[in-house]
C-alpha positions as CSV (number, residue, x, y, z in Angstrom):
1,X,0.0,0.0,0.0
2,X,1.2,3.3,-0.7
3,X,-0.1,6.3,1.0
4,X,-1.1,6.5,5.0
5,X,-4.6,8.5,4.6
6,X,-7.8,7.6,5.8
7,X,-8.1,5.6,2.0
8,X,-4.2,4.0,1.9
9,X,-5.1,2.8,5.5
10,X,-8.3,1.6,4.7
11,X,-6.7,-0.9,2.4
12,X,-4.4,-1.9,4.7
13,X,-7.0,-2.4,7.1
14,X,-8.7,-4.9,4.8
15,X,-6.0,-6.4,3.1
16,X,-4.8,-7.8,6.4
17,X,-8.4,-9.2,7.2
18,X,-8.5,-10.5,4.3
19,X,-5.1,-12.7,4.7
20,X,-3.1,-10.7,3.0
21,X,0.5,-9.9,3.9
22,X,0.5,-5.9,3.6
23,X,3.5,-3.3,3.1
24,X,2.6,0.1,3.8
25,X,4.5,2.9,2.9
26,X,4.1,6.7,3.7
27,X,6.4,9.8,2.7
28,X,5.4,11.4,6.2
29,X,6.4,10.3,9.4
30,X,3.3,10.0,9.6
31,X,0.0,10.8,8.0
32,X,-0.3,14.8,7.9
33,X,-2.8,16.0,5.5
34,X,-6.6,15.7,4.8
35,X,-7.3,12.7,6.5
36,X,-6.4,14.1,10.2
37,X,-7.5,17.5,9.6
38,X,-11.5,16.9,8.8
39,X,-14.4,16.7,10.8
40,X,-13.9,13.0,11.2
41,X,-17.8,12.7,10.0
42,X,-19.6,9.5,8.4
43,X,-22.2,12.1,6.2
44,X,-24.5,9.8,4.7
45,X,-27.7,11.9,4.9
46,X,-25.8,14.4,2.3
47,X,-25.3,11.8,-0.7
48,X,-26.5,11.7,-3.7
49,X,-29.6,9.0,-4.4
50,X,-28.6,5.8,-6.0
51,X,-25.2,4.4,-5.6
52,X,-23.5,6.9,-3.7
53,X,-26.3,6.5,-1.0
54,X,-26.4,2.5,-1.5
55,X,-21.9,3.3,-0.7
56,X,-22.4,5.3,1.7
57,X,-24.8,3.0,3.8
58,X,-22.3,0.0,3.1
59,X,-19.4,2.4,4.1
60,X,-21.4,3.4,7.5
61,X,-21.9,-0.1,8.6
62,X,-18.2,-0.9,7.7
63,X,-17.3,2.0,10.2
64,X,-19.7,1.1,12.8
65,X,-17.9,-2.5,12.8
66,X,-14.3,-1.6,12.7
67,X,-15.1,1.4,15.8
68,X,-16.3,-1.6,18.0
69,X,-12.8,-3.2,17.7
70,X,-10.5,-0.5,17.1
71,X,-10.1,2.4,18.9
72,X,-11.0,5.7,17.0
73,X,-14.0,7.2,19.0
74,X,-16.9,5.7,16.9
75,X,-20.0,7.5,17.8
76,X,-23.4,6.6,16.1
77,X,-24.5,10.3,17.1
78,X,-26.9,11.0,13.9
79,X,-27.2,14.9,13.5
80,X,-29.7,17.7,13.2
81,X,-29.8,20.1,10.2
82,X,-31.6,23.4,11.5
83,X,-33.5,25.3,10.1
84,X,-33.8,29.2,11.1
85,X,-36.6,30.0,9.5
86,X,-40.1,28.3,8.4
87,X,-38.6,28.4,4.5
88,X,-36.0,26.6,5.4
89,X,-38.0,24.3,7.4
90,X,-40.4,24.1,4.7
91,X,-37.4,22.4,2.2
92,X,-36.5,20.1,4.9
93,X,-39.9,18.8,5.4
94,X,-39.7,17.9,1.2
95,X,-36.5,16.4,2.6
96,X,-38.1,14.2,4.6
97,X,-40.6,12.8,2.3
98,X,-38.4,12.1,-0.5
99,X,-38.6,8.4,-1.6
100,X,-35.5,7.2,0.5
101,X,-35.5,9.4,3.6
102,X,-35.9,6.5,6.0
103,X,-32.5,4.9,4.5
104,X,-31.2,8.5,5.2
105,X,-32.8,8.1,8.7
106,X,-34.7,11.0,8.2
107,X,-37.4,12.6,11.0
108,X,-38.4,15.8,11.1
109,X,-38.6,17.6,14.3
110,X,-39.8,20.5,15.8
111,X,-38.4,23.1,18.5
112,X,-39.3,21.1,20.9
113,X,-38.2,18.0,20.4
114,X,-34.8,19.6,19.1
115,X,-34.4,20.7,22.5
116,X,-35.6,17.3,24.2
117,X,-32.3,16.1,22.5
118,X,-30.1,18.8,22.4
119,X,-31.2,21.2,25.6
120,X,-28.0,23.5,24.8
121,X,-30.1,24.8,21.7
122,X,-31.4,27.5,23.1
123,X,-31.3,30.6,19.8
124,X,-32.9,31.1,16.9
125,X,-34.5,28.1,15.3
126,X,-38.1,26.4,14.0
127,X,-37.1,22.9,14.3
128,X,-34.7,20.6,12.1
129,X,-34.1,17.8,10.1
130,X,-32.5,15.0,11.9
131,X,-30.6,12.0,10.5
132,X,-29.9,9.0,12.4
133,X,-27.5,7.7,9.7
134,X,-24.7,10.0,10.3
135,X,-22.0,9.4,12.5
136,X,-18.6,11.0,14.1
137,X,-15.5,9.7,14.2
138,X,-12.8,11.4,16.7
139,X,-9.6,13.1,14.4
140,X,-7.1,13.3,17.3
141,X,-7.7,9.2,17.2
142,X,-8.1,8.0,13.9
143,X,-5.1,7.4,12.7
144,X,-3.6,7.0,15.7
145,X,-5.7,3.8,16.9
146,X,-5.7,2.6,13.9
147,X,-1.8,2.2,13.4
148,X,-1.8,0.8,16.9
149,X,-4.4,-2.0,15.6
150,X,-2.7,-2.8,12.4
151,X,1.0,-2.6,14.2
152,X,-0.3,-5.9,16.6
153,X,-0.7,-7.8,13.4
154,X,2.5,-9.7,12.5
155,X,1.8,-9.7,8.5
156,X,1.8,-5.8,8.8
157,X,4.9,-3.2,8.4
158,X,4.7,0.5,8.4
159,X,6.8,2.0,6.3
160,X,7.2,5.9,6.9
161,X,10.0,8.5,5.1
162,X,9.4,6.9,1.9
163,X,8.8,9.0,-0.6
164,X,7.9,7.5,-3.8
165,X,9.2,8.9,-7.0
166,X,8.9,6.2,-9.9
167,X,6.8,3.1,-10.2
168,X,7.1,0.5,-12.7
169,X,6.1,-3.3,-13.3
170,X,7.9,-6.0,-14.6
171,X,7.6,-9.9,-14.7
172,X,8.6,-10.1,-11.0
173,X,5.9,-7.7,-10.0
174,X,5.6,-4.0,-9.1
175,X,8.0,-2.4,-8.0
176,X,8.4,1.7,-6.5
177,X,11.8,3.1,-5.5
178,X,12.5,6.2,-3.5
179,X,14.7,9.2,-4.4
180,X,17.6,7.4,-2.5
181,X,17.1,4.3,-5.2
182,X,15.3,2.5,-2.6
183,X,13.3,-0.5,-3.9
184,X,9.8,-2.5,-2.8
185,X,8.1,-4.5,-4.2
186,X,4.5,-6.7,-4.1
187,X,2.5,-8.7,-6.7
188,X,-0.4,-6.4,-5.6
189,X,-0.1,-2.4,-5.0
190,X,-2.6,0.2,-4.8
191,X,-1.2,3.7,-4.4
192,X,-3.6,6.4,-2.7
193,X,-1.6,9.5,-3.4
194,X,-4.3,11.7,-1.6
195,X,-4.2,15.5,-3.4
196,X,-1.0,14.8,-5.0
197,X,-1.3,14.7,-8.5
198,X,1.8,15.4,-10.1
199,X,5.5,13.4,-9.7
200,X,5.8,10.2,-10.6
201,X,1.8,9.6,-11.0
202,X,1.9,12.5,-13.4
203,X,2.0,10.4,-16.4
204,X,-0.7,8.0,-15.3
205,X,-3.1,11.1,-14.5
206,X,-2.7,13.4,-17.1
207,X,-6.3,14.0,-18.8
208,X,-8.1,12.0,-15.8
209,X,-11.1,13.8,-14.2
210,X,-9.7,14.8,-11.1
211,X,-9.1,18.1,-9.3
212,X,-8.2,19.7,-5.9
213,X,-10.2,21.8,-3.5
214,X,-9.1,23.5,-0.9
215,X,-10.9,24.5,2.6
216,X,-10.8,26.2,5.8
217,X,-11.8,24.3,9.5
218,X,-11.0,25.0,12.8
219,X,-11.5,23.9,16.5
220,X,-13.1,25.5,19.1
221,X,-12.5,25.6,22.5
222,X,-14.8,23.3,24.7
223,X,-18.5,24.1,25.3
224,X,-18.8,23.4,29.1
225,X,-22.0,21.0,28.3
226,X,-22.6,18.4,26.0
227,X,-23.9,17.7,22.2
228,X,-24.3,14.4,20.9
229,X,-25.7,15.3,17.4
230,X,-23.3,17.0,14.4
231,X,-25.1,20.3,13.3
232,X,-25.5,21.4,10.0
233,X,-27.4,24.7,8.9
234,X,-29.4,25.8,5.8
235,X,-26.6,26.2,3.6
236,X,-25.5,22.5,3.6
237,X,-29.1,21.4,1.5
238,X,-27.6,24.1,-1.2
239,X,-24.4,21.8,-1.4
240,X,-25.3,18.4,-0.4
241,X,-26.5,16.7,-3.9
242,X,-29.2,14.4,-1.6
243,X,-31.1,17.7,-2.1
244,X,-30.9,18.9,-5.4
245,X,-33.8,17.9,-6.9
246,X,-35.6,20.4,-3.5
247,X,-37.1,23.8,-4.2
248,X,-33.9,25.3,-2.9
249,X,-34.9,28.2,-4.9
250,X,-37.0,29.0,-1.9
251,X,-34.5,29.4,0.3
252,X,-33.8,32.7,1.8
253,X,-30.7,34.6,0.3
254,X,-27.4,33.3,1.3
255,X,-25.5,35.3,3.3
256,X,-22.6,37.0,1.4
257,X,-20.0,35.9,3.1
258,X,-21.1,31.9,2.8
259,X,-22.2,32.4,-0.9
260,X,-18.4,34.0,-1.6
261,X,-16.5,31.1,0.4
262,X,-18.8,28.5,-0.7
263,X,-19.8,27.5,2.7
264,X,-21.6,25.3,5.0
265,X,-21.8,25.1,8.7
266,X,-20.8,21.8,9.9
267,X,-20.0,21.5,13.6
268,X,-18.9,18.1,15.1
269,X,-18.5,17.8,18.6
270,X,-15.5,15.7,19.9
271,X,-14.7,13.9,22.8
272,X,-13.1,16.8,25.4
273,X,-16.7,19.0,24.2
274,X,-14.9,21.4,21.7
275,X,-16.5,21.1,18.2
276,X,-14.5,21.3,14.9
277,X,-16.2,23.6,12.8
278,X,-16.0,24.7,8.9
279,X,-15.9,24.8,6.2
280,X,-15.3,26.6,3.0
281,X,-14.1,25.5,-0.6
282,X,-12.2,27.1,-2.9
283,X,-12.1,24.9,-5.9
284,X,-9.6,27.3,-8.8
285,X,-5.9,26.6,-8.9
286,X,-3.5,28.4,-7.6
287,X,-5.0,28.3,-4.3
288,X,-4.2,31.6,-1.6
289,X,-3.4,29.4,1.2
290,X,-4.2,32.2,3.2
291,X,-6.1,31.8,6.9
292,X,-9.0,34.4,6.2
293,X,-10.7,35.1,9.3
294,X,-14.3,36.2,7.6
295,X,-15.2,32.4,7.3
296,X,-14.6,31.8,10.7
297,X,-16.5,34.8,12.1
298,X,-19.6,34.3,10.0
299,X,-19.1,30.4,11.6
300,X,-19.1,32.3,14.8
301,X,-22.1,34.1,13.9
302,X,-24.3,31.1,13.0
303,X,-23.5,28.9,15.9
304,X,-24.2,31.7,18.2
305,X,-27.9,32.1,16.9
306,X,-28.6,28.7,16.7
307,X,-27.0,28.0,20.4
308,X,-28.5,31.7,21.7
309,X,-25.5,31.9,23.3
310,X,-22.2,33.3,22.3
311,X,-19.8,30.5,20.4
312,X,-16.9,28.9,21.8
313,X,-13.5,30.8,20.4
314,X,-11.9,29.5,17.5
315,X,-8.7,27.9,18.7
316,X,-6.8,26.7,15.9
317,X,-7.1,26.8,12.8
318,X,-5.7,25.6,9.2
319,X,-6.5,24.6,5.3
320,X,-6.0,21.7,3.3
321,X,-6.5,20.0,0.4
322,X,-8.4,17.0,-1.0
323,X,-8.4,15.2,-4.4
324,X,-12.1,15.4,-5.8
325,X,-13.2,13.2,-9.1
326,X,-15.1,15.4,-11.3
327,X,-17.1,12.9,-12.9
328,X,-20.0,10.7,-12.3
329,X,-18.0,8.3,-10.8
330,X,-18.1,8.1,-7.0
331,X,-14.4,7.9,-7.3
332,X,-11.1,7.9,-9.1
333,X,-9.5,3.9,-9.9
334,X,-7.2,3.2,-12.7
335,X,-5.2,0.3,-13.3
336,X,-1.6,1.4,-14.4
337,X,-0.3,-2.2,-14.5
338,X,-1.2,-6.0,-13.9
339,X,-2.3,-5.8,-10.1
340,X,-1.1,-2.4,-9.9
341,X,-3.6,0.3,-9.2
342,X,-4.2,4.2,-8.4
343,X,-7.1,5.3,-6.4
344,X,-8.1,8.8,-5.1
345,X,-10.6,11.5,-6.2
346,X,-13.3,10.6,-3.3
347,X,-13.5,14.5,-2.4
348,X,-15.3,15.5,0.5
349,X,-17.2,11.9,0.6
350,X,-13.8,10.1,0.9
351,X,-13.6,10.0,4.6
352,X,-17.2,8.7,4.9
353,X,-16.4,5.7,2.2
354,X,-13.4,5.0,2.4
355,X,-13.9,1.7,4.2
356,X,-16.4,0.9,1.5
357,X,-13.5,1.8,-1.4
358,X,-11.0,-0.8,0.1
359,X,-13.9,-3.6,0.1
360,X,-14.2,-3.3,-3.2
361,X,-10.7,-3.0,-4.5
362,X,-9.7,-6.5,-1.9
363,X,-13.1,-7.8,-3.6
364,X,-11.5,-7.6,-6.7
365,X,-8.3,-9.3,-5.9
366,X,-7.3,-12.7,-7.1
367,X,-8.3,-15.4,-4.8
């Protein structure tokens, strides 16, 4: 395996269960990018109908099983999407009739019963749609518990400081060397570069229908009392595709500064009560890079009328970058040799299917 995100690992993960004897290399010392700076959510109210959902739902239950051996705070939490105002409320009760809201785990509730879960949610706010599909996952222990899993099994190594700049096959196998002329090998590889497009995979990319995003998150500091639902607001049915077919022309006007950022609110709580919060996308290379502090006070902004209180500060903050396939596909796989293959391009859906990605590339292996 090549690559130590949430996908790389993923592979790993089921490569070992499925008897397999697995190699995994990294050019970190350990994983750094994407997949241990998100929201560490399993969003499966959000996908599109049809086989994303059917994915999704497969992915979910995949997640639910490894979190009861492996420790990487699994929480079956569900989430609330609120709505502000009765427009919006009005969409989400077309939400919750369309033809497969109960896979979604859709219920509409009102004010009330919002606060019968959720008593913090004290602002401004008709009700909300809730989903009991949707899940966390805690991003301080991801990747952390499971390396420690995979690192008991004895047909497992971890290979970290390997960057990988040429691959090629031949009639031993496939084979990728690092800049130092370092050679490994395996009759079966699957690289998961993550965002990185270009290098050695340049060649094997060029014309395929990928591209990068980039987005702002952050962490708050604790809340003092307890959530145990994600929140999403308003904005999140204007980018979530489960929705598009909606009357989200009804929707009130976005405000500017979520239109201009392309924003959502999506706020997970973790373990210690602080939530991580975001998030923007900026989807036109060369990105700024820059920490702009308008998406985080309009974040600010939205959590404090929905909580009626003011929002925890904004502790820490940073951007990233994700590998998104741009077409129908649910993701990016290509075969570049005989049991050699590149997979990325999940986008924003990649943590929640990742599991679900590695079934089917392991599914696909010889016997």
């Amino acid at each position: 395996m090549v690559g130590g995100g949430i996908i790389g690992t993923m592979h790993a993960l089921l490569a070992l269960e499925a008897g397999h004897e697995v190699l995994h290399i990294e050019r970190d010392p350990q994983p750094l990018s994407a997949s241990v700076r998100n929201f560490g959510l399993v969003w499966v109210s959000g996908r599109a109908a049809g086989a994303e959902l059917e994915m999704s739902l497969r992915a979910r239950q995949l997640w639910e099983e490894i979190g009861s051996r492996v420790p990487i705070g699994f929480r079956a939490q569900g989430s609330l999407t609120i709505a502000q105002d009765e427009a919006e409320f009005a969409v989400m009760r077309a939400a919750a009739q369309m033809s497969d809201a109960h896979s979604r785990g859709f219920r509409i509730l009102d004010r009330s019963q919002v606060q019968e879960l959720e008593p913090v949610l004290q602002g401004k706010f008709v009700g909300a749609l809730q989903s009991t599909q949707d899940a966390a996952i805690e991003p301080r222990l991801l990747m952390s518990g499971l390396h420690s899993h995979l690192n008991q099994n004895a047909n497992y190594t971890w290979r970290p400081n390997f960057e990988v700049v040429d691959f090629y096959h031949d009639e031993s196998g496939n084979h990728v060397t690092d800049i130092r002329g370092v050679k490994i090998s395996g009759d079966l590889m699957v690289i998961c570069p993550g965002s990185s497009h270009q290098g050695f995979l340049s060649e094997f990319l060029e014309g395929a229908p990928l591209r990068r995003v980039h987005l702002q998150m952050g962490t708050t500091a604790p809340l003092g009392a307890s959530l145990n639902h994600s929140i999403a607001d308003a904005d999140s049915l204007r980018y979530y595709p489960a929705f598009k077919d909606l009357p989200l022309d009804t929707l009130p006007p976005q405000d500017p500064v979520s239109a201009n950022y392309k924003m959502q609110l999506l706020l997970v709580p973790r373990l210690d009560h602080s939530f991580t919060i975001g998030d923007t996308h900026e989807y036109d290379e060369p990105f700024t890079h820059e920490i702009l502090e308008a998406p985080y006070d309009h974040l600010r902004s939205v959590i404090s009328s929905i909580f009626g209180a003011p929002a925890p500060a904004v502790v820490s903050r940073w951007s990233g970058n994700y590998s998104q396939i741009t077409s129908q596909d649910l993701y990016y796989r290509r075969e570049i040799a005989p049991g050699a293959l590149v997979v990325t391009g999940g986008g924003g859906r990649g943590n929640t299917i990742s599991p679900a990605i590695a079934e089917e590339t392991i599914r696909s292996w010889p016997k």
